[in-house]
FIVEXFI-330860 format. One record per residue: residue number from 0; y, x, z of N, C-alpha, C in turn. Coordinates in nm, 4 decimals. Atoms other than C-alpha are relative to their C-alpha. Last residue first. Layout:
# FIVEXFI-330860
<atom k="NUM" n_v="Y" n_u="X" n_w="Z" ca_v="Y" ca_u="X" ca_w="Z" c_v="Y" c_u="X" c_w="Z"/>
...
END
This chain:
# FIVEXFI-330860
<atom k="68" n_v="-0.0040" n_u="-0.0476" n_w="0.1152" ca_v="7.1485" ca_u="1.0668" ca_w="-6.7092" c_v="0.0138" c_u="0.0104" c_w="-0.0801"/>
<atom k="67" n_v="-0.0868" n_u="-0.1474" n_w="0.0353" ca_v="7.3641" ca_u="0.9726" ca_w="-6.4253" c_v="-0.0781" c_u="0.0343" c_w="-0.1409"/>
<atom k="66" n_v="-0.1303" n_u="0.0608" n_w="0.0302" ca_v="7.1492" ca_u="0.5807" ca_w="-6.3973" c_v="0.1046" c_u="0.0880" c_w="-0.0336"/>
<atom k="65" n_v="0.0292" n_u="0.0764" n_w="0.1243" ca_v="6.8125" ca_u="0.7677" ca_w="-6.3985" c_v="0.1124" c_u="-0.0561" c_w="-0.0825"/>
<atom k="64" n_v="0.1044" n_u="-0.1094" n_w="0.1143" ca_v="6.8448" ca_u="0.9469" ca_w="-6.1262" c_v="0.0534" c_u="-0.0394" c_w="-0.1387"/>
<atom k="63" n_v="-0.1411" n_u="-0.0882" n_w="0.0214" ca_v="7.0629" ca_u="0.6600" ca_w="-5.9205" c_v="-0.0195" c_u="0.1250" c_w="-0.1303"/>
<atom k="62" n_v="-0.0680" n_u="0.0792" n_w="0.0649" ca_v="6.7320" ca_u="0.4578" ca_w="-5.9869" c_v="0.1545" c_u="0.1247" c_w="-0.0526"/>
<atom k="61" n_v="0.1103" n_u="-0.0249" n_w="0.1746" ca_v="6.4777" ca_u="0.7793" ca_w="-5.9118" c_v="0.1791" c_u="-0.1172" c_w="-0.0707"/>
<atom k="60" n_v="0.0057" n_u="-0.1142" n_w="0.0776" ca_v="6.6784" ca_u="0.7731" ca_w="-5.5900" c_v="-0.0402" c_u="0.0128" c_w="-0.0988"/>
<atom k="59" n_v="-0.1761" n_u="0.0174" n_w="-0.0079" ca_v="6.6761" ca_u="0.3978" ca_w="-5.4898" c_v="0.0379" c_u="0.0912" c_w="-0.0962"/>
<atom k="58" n_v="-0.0053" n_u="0.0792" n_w="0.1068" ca_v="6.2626" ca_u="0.3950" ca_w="-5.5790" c_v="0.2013" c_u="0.0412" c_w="-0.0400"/>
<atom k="57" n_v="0.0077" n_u="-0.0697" n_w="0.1531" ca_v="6.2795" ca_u="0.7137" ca_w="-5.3387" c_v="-0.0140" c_u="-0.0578" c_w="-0.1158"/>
<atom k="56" n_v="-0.1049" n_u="-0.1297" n_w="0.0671" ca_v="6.4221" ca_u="0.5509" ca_w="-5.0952" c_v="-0.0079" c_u="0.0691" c_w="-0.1071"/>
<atom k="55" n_v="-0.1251" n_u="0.0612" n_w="0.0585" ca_v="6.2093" ca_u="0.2198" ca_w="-5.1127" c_v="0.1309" c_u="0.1071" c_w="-0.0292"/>
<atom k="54" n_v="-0.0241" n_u="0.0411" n_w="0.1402" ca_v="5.9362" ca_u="0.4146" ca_w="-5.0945" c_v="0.0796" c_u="-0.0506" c_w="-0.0217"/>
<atom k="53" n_v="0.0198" n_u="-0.1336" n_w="0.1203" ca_v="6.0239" ca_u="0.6156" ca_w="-4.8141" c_v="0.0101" c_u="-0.0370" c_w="-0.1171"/>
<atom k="52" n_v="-0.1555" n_u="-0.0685" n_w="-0.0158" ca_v="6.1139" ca_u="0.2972" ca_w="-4.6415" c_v="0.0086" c_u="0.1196" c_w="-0.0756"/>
<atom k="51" n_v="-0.1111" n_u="0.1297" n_w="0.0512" ca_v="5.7702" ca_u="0.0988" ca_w="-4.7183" c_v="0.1359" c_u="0.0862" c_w="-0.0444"/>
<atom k="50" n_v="0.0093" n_u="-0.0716" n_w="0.1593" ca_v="5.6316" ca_u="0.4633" ca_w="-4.6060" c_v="0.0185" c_u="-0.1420" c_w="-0.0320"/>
<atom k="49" n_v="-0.0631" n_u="-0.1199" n_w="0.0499" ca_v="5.7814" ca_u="0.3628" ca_w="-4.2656" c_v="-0.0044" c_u="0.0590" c_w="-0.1441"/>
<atom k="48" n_v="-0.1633" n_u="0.0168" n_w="0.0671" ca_v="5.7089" ca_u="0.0369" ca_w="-4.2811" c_v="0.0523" c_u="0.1199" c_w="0.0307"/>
<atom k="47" n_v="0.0184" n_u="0.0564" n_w="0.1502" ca_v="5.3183" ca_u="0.1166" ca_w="-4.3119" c_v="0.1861" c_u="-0.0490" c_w="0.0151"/>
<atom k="46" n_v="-0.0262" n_u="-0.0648" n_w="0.1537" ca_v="5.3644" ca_u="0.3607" ca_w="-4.0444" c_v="0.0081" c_u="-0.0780" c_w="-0.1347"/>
<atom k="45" n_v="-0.0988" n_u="-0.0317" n_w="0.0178" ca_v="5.4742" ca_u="0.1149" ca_w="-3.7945" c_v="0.0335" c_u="0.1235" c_w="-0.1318"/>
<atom k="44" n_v="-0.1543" n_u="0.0809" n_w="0.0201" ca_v="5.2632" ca_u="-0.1375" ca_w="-3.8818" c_v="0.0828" c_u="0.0976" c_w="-0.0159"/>
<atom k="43" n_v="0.0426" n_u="0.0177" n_w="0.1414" ca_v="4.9335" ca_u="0.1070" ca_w="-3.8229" c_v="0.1438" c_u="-0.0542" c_w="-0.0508"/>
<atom k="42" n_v="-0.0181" n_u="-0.0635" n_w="-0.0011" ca_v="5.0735" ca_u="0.2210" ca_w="-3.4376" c_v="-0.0170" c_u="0.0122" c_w="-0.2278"/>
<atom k="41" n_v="-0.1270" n_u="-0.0560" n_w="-0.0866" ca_v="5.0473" ca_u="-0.0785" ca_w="-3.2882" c_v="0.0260" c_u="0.1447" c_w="-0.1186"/>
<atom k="40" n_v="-0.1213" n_u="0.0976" n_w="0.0126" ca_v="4.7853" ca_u="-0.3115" ca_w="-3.4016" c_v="0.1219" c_u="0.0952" c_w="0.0602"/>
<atom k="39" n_v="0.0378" n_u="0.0763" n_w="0.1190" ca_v="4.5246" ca_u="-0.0742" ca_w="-3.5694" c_v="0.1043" c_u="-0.0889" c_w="0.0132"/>
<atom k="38" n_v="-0.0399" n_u="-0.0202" n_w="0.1815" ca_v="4.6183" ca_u="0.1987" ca_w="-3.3743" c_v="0.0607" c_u="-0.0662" c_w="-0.0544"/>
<atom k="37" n_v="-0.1519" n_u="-0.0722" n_w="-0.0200" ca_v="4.5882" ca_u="0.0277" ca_w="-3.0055" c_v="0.0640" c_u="-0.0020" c_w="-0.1186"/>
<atom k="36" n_v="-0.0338" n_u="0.1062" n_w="0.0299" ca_v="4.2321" ca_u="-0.1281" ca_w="-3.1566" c_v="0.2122" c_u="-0.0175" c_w="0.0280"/>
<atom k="35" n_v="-0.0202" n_u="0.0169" n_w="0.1484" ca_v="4.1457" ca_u="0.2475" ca_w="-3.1937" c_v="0.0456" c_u="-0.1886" c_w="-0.0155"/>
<atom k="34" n_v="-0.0753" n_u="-0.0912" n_w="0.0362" ca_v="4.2269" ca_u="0.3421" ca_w="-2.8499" c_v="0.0192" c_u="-0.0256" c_w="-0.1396"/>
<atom k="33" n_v="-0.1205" n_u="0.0916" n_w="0.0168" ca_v="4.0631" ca_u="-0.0188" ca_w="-2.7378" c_v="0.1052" c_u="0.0913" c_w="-0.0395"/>
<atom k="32" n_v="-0.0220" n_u="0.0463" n_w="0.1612" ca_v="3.7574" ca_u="0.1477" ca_w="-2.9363" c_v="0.1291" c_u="-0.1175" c_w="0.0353"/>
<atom k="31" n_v="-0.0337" n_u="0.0010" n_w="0.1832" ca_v="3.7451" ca_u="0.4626" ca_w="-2.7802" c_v="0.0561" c_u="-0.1361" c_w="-0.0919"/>
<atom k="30" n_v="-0.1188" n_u="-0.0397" n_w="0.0017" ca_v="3.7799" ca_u="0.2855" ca_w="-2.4129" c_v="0.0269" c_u="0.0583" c_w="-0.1215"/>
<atom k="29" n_v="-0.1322" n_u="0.0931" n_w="-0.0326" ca_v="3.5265" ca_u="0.0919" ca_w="-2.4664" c_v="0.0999" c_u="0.0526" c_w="-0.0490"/>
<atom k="28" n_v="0.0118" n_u="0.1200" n_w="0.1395" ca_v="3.2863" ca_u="0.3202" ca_w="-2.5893" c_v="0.0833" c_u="-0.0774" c_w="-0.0275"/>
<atom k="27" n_v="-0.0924" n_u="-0.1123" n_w="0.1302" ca_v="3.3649" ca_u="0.5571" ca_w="-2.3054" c_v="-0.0034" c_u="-0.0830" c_w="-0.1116"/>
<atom k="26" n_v="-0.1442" n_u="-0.0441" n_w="-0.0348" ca_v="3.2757" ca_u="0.2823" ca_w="-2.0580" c_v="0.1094" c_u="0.0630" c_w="-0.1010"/>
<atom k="25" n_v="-0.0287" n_u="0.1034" n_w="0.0287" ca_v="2.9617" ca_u="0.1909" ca_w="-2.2355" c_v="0.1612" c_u="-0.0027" c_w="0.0152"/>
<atom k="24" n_v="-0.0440" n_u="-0.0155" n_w="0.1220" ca_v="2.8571" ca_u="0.5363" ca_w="-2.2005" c_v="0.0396" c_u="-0.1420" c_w="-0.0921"/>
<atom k="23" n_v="-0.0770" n_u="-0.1115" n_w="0.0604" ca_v="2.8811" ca_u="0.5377" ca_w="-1.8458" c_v="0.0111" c_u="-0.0218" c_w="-0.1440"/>
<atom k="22" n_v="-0.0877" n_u="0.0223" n_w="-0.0537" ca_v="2.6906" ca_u="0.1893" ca_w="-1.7807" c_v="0.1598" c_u="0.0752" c_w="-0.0357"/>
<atom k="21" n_v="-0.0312" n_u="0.0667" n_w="0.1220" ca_v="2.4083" ca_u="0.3307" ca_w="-1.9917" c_v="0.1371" c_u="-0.0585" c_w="0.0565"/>
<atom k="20" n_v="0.0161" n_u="-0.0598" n_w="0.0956" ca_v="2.3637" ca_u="0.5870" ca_w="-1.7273" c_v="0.1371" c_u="-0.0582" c_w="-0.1388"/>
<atom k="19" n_v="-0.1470" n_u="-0.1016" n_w="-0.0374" ca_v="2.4355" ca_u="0.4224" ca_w="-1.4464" c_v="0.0562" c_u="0.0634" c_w="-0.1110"/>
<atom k="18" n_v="-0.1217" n_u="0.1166" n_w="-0.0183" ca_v="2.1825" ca_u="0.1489" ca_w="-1.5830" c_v="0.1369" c_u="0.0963" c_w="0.0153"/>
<atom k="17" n_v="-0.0553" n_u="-0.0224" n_w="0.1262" ca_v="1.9793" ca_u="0.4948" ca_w="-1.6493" c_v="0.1058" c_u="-0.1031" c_w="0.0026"/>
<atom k="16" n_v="-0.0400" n_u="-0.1037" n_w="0.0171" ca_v="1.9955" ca_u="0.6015" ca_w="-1.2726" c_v="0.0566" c_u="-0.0019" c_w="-0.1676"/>
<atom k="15" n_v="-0.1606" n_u="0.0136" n_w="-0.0901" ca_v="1.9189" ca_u="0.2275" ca_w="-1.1436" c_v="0.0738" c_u="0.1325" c_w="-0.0823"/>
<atom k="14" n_v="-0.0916" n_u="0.1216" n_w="0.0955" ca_v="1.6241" ca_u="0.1927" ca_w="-1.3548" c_v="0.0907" c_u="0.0661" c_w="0.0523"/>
<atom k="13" n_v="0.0136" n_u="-0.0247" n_w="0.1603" ca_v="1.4720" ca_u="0.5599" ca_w="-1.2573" c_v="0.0563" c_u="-0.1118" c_w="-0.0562"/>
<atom k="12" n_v="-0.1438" n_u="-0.1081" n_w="0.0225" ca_v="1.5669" ca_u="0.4625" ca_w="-0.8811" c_v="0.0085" c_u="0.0302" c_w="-0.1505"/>
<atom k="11" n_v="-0.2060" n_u="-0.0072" n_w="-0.0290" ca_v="1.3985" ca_u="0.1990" ca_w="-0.9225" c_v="0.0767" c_u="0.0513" c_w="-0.0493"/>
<atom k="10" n_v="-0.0085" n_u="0.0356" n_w="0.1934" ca_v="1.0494" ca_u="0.3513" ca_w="-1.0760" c_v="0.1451" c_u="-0.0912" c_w="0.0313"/>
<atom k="9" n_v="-0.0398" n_u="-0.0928" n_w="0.0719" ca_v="1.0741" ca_u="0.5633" ca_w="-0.7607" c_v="-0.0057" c_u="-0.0552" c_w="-0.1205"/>
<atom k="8" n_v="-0.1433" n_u="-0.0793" n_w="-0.0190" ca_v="1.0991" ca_u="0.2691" ca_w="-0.5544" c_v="0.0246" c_u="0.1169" c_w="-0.0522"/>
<atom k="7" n_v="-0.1009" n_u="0.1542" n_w="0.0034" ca_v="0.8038" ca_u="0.0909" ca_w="-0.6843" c_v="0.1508" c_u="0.0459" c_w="0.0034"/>
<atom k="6" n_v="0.0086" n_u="0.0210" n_w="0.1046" ca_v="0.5737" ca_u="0.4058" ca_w="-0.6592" c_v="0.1047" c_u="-0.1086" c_w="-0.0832"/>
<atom k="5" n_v="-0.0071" n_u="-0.0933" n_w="0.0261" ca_v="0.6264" ca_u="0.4438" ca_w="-0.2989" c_v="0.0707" c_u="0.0492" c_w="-0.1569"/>
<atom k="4" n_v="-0.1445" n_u="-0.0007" n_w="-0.0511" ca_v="0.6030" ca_u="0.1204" ca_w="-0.2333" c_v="0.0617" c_u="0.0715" c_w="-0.0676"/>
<atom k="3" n_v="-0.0180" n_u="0.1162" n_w="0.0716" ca_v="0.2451" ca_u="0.1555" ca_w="-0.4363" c_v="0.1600" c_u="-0.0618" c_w="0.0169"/>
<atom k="2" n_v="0.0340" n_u="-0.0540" n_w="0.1624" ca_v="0.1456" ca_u="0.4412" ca_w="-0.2494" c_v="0.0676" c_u="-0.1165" c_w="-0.1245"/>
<atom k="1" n_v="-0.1277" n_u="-0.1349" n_w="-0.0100" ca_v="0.2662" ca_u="0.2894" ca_w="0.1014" c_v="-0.0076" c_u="0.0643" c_w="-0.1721"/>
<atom k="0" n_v="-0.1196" n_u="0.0819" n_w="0.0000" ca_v="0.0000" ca_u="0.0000" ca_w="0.0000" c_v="0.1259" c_u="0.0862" c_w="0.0000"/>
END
């Protein structure tokens, strides 16, 4: 019976250790992908109207360009 306790609670601890485990790399997972959901709504927009603005400068420029020659 002790053998068998024994046995019971060391196959536990072996759940418990990978749960911890898997627990951990669930964490990091997360947090990668609210870093990339950050990006996607925050940080994507602002470049896309930035090169909006580029392009629209350098459409301006080419015009003026074009309009002296």
């Amino acid at each position: 019976m002790a053998r068998a306790v024994a046995e019971a609670e060391e196959r536990l601890e072996h759940v418990r250790r990978w749960q911890q485990r898997v627990e951990q790399e669930a964490s990091l997972f997360y947090g990668a992908a609210m870093r990339f959901r950050d990006r996607l709504e925050n940080d994507l927009p602002r470049t896309e109207d930035h090169l909006l603005d580029m392009i629209t400068s350098l459409e301006a420029a080419r015009r003026v360009q074009a309009a002296g020659s």
